[in-house]
N, C-alpha and C positions, 0 to 999 in steps of 0.2 A: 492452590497454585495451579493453572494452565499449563497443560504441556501441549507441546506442537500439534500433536497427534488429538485434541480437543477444541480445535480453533474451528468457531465457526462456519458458516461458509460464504457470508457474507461481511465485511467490516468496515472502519468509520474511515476516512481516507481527510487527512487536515491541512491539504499542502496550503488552503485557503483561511482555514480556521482563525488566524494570526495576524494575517496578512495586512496591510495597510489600504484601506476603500475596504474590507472586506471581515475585519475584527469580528469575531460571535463576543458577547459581553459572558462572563463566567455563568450566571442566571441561565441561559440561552443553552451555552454549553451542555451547565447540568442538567439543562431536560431532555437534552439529546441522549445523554448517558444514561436516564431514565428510559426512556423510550425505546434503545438499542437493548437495555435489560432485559424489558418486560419483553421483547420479539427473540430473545435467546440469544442475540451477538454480543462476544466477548472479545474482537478484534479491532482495535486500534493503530494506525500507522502512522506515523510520524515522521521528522526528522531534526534533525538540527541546523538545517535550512531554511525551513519553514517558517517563514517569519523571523529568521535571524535568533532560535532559540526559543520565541516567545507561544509557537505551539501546544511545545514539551511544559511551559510552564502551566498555559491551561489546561493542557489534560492532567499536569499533576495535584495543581488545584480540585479541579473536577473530579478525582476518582480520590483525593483524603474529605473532600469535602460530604460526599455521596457513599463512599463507602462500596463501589460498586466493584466486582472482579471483572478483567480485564486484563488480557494480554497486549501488550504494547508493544509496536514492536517501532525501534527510532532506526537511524540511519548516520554516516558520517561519512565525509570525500569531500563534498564541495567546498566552496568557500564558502567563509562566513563573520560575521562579526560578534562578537559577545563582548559587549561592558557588561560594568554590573545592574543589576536588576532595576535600579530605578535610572538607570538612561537607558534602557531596552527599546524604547519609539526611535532609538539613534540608530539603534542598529541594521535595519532596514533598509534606511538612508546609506547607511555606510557599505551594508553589501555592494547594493545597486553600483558604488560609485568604483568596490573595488572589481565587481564584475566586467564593467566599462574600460577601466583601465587594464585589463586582460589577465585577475588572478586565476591561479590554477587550481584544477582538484589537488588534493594531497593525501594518499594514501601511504602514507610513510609506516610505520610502527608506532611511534614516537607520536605521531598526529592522534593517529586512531584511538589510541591509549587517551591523551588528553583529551579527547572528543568525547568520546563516553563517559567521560570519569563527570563534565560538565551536565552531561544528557542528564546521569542520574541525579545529579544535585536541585536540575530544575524540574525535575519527576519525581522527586520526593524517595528516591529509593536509593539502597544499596546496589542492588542487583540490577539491571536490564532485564526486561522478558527474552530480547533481540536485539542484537544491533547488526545493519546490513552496510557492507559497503556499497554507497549510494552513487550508482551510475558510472560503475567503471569499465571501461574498457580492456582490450587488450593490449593495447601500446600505452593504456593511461599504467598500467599497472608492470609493465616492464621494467625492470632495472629495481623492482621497490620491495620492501620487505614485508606487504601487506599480508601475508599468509603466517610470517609470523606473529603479526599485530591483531591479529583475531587469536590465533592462541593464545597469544598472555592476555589477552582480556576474558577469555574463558576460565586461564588458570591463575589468574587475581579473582577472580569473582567478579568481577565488572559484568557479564551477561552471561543468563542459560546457554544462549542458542547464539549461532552466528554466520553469518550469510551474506549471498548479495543481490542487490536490487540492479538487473541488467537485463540487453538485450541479446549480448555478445555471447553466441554460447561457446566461445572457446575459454570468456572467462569462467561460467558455471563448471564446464567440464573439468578445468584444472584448479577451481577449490574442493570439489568433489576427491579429487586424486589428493590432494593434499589434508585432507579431511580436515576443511575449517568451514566446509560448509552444511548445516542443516537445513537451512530454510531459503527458499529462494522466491524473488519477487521478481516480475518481467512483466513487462507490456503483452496484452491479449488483444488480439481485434477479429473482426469480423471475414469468417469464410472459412473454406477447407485449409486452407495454409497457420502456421504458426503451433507446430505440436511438440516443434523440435527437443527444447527444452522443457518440457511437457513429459515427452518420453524421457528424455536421460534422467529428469529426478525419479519418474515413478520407478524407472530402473533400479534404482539406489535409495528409493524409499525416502526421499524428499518431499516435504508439502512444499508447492508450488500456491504464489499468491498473485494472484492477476491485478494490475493498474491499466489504466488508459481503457479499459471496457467499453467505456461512453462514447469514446475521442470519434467513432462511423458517424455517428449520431445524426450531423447535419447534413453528412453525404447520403445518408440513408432515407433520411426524415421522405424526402417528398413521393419515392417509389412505396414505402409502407401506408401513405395516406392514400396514396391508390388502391393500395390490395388490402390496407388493414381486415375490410369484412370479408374477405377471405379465407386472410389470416387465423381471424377470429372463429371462424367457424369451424376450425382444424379441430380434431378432438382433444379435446382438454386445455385449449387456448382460449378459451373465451375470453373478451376484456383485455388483454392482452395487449400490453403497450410495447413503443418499440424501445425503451430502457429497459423495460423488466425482458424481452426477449433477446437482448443485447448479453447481460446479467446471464441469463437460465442458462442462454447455448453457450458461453466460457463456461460453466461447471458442465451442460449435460454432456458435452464433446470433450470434455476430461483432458483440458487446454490449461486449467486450473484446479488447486482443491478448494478456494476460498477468491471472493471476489471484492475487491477494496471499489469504496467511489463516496465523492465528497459531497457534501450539500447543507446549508446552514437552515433549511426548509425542513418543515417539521411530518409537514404533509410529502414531503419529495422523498425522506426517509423511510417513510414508513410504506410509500408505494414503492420503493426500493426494494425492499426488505421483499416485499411479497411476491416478487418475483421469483424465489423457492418454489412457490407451488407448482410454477409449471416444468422445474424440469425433468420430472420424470415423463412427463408428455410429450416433449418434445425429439428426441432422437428420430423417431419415426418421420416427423414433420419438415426436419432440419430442410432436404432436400430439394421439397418444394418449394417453403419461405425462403431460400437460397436463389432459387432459381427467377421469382417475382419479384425477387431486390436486385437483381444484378442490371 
């Protein structure tokens, strides 16, 4: 069994994995799960958004199927729809229609509680590795008894760990006080800025998990095809692409411990992945690649 404190530093990100135009077939899946093995990532993230459920179901497939360890980590807040298993292509359909018609997050107790109890049924499991409240705010979560609803699903056994996926650091600061949170996920991006929540977990000894890493990507792209050889010639950056240096500077600037991002590419994965290598080279370098991007 994984604990927090063994989660790799890079992991498989599915908001895609599921999705409708964008399906991985289970076969596909499980060589991703192979491949993420053999490079030493044991980090999965999920939600019960994702596909309206149907995420969680192929990576429950995919990790009874393969047999592979794996921490998981899912999510609950938004809307969503769940029939049962075999009208699951409906549900999709059905989010979309009730997103349009203006449904809300729900972070209730009582929500939260039924959310995960579903999570693990289509994950195959008892237990959760994680569950994070997904995307709340601080006015989304006013009035509501959500700090309760992480405790009793710690103290059912419904998940290890529990957490939330945010940018608001006023909401990380008061689960942290309220001690329902261990694990926290938040958007990283590009530059000197964004450590805020960064600091307050390593304060208190929280793994922080980085999403949205990639999102600079296309604002970045055309100043690094200028200086790429540069770049590249920096010590210990050689080859050095602008994903893998996107990837290394969230962990080497300690903005994250573990960096999530999605790709149903086999080759996109594993040049992913290798982005590790360069961060202990980079700290030094930050300053100047900083300064040719901007």
């Amino acid at each position: 069994m994984i604990s927090i404190t063994q989660l790799s530093r890079v992991g498989l990100g599915t908001s895609r994995a599921a999705s409708l135009g964008s399906r991985m077939a289970p076969a596909a899946f499980n060589a991703f799960l192979k491949l993420a093995t053999e490079q030493n990532v044991n980090l999965i993230d999920t939600s019960d958004f994702y596909g309206s459920g149907d995420a969680e179901r192929l990576i429950g497939r995919g990790l009874r199927a393969t047999g592979y360890p794996f921490f998981v980590v899912t999510k609950a807040g938004l809307p969503r729809v769940h029939a049962p298993g075999w009208l699951s292509p409906l549900n999709q359909i059905a989010k979309k229609i009730r997103q349009r018609a203006g449904a809300r997050n729900n972070y209730s107790a009582a929500y939260l509680v039924g959310s995960v109890q579903r999570s693990n049924q289509r994950l195959g499991v008892e237990t959760a590795d994680a569950l994070l409240l997904h995307e709340p705010t601080w006015d989304a979560l006013a009035g509501t008894d959500a700090w309760d609803g992480l405790a009793q699903i710690r103290q059912q056994g419904l998940a290890r760990y529990t957490g939330v996926s945010t940018d608001d650091y006023r909401v990380v600061e008061a689960g942290i006080a309220r001690g329902q949170v261990q694990l926290v996920q938040t958007p990283v991006g590009w530059g000197p800025s964004g450590h805020a929540i960064a600091a307050l977990c390593r304060a208190h000894g929280i793994p922080v998990i980085a999403n949205q890493v990639l999102q600079p990507y296309p604002a970045l792209q055309p100043a690094f095809a200028r200086h790429m050889a540069a770049i590249q010639r920096m010590d210990g950056l050689a080859d050095i692409s602008l994903p893998q240096l996107l990837i290394a500077a969230a962990l080497a600037e300690h903005k994250a411990d573990a960096v999530l991002f999605g790709t149903s590419n086999p080759a996109h994965l594993a040049h992913n992945i290798a982005a590790l290598r360069y961060v202990a080279s980079l700290p030094p370098a930050l300053p100047a690649i900083t300064q040719l991007l901007s």
